[in-house]
N, C-alpha and C positions, 0 to 999 in steps of 0.2 A: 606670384611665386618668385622666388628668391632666383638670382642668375645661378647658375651653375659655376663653381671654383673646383681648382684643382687643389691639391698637395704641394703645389708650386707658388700657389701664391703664399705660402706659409713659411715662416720659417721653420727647421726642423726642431729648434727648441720647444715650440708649440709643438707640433704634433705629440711632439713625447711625453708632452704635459698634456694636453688630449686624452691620453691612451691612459696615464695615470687615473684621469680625471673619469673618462666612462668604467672604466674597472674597476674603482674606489680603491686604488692605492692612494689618493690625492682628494680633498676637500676642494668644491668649488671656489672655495678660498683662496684654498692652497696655490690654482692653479688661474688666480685672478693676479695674485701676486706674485707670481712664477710670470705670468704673461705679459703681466706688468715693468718687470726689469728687461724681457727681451727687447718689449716691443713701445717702450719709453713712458707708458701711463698706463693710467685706469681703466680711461674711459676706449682705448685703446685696443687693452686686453679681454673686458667686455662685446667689443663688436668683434674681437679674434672669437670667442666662447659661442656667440651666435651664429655668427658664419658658419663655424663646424657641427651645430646643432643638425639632425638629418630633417631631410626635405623629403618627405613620403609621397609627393608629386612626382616624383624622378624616377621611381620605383616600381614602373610598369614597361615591362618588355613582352611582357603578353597580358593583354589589357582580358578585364573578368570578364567581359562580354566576348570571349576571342571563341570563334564557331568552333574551331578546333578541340576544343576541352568542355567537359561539365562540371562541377565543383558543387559543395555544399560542407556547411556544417555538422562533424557527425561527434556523437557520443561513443565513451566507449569503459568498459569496467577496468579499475585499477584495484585489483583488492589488497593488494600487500599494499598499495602506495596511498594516493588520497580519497582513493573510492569511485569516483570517475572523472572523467576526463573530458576535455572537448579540443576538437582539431578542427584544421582546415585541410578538406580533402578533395584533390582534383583527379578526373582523368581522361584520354581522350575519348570527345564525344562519341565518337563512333565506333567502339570497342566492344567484339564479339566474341571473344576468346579471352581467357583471363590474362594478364600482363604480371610482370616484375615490379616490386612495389620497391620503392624509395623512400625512406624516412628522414625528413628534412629537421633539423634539431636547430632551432634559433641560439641567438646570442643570450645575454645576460639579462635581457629584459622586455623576454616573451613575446609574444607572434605577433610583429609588427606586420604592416603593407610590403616591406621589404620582404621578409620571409615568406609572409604568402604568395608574392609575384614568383620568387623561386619555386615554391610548390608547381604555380602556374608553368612554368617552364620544361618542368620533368613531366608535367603530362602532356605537353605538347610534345615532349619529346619521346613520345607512348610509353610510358611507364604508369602507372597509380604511383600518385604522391601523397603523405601526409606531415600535416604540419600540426604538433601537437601544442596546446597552451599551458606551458610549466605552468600561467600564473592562475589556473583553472582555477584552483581552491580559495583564491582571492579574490575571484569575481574576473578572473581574466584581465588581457591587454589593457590598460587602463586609457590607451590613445598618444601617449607621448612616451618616447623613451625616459625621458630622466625620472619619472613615476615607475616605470615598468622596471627598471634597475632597484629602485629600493625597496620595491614589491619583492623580488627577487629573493633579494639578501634575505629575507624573513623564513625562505622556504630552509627543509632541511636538504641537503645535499643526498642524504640516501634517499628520502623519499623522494624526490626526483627522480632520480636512477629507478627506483621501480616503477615509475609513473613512465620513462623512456623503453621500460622493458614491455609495462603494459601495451605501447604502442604497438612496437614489434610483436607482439603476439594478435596483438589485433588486426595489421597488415597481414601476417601470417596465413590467418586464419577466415579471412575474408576474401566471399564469392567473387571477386574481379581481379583475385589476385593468384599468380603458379604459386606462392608461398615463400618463393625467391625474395630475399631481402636485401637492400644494400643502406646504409645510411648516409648521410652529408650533414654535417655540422659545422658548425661558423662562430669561433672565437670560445666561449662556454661551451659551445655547441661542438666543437672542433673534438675539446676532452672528452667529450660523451661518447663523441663515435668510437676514440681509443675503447674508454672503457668500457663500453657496446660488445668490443671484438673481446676484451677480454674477459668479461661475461657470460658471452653466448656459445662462444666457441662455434663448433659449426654451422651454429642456428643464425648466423649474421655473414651473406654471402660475399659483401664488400665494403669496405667504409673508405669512406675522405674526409679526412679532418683536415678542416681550413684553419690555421693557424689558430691551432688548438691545443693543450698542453700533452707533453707526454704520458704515457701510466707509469706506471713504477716496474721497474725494468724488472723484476723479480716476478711477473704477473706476464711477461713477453711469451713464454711458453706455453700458456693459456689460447692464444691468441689462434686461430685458424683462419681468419678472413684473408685474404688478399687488400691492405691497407695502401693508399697513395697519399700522401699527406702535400700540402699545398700549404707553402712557406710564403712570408715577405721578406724581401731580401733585408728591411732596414726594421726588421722583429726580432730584438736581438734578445727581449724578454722570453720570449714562446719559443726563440728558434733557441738559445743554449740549451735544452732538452732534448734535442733530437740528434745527433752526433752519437749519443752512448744509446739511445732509442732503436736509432740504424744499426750500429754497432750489432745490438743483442738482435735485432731481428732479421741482421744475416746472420751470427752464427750461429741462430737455431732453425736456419734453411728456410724462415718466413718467407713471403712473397710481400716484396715492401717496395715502392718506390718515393722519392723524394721529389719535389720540384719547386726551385726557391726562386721567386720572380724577382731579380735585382733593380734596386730601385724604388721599390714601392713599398708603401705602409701596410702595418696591422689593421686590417677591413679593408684591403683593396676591394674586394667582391659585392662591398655593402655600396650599391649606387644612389643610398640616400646623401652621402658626407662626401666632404671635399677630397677623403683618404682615398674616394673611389678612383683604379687606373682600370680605364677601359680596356686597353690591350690585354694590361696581366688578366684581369676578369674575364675577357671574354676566350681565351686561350685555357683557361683555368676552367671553366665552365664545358667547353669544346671534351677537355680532356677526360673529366669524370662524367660526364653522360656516354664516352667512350670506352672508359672503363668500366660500369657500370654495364653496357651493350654487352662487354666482353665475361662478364664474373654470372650476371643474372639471368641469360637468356641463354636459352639448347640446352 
């Protein structure tokens, strides 16, 4: 396994040609060549490309054997969306009374080990979690991100969204669960929770969107969740959106909170990549199973 780097050994030109580069505003070309002028060459900006590549080894903070939780793969019907579905679903093992369920929404290139160890997390931390696989209609996770990104692009964006509704009704409506909803989304994943809130309206008890895009501020009044949105201070892409975001969702009396971790990258939270700040992450993580405690339970 690869050593572990930080955001620091990088320069921040890279990173930004990174962020272009997993989001597909940038060609791996694009951003060989890009990495190449920072960083003096080629061959260079090639070992910068793989260093940032994520390391799915890194990405257990509660390992699948952890006594604490049970998990399994479950199916589940999407009839407006692709027909059905498949997730990764944990909770704590020893659970006798039904819990608040938390819908965990990956990034742009479906349910890696990263995303699953977070499932793992929120049911250690008693909740039922589920991690649903956008790329389900494709045969699923394909094993590498940069496959699972251009898997991605191929889906339609509304039929996701009803595939992310499907979830939510299947949480909903499932024996381990009060019916209590909250969601947590990450980067793609971050946008869904907005649009989640302003979707479901009451039917979505909390969301945290991890530097995720804003909705369209005309659709704010929609919105009844209690939302905490979890910024990086150096996302200046995902964060100019959230300024007239805030803006509308005080002054339609929302319950909204902000909190922008200065210093750190777009995917702090994601501890496969060198973007990962453990402070911001683990502070960040502290606070929406906190808020979460506060919105879905009593």
């Amino acid at each position: 396994m690869k050593k572990r780097r930080s955001a620091k050994d990088f320069p921040q030109e890279i990173l930004k040609l990174f962020d272009g580069y997993v989001h597909g505003f940038t060609s791996r070309r694009d951003f060989l060549e890009g990495a190449a002028k920072v960083l003096g060459g080629g061959a260079a900006a090639v070992a910068a490309l793989d260093a940032l590549k994520p390391q799915y080894a890194w990405a257990e903070q509660v390992p699948r054997d952890d006594a604490r939780i049970r998990q399994e793969y479950v199916a589940y019907p999407s009839p407006d969306g692709s027909g059905e579905m498949r997730g990764y679903m944990a909770m704590p093992a020893g659970a006798t009374a039904p819990l608040p369920a938390v819908l965990v929404i990956h990034e742009n290139r479906g349910l890696n080990p990263y995303i699953e160890d977070v499932v793992r997390r929120f049911a250690a931390a008693d909740f039922v979690a589920l991690g649903p696989d956008a790329l389900t209609p494709l045969g699923g996770y394909p094993g590498n991100d940069d496959e699972g990104r251009e898997m991605q692009r191929q889906l339609d964006r509304e039929v996701m969204m009803e595939d992310w509704l499907a979830a939510v009704r299947f949480l909903r409506d499932h024996e381990s669960t009060t019916g209590r909803i909250g969601a947590v989304g990450f980067c793609y994943g971050g946008g869904v929770v907005n649009q989640l809130a302003v979707r479901l309206g009451d039917g979505l008890g909390a969301g945290v969107p991890f530097y995720g895009s804003a909705p369209d501020l005309a659709d704010v009044p929609r919105i009844t969740a209690p939302i905490m949105a979890q910024l990086a201070g150096l996302d200046d892409r995902v964060n100019a959106g959230y300024p007239e975001y805030e803006a509308a969702m005080e002054a339609a009396g929302k319950d909204f909170t902000v909190h922008v971790y200065e210093g750190v990258n777009h995917g702090f939270h994601n501890d496969t990549t060198p973007r990962y700040d453990d402070d911001a992450a683990m502070l960040a993580q502290d606070r929406t199973i906190a808020f979460f405690n506060q919105h879905l339970r009593g």
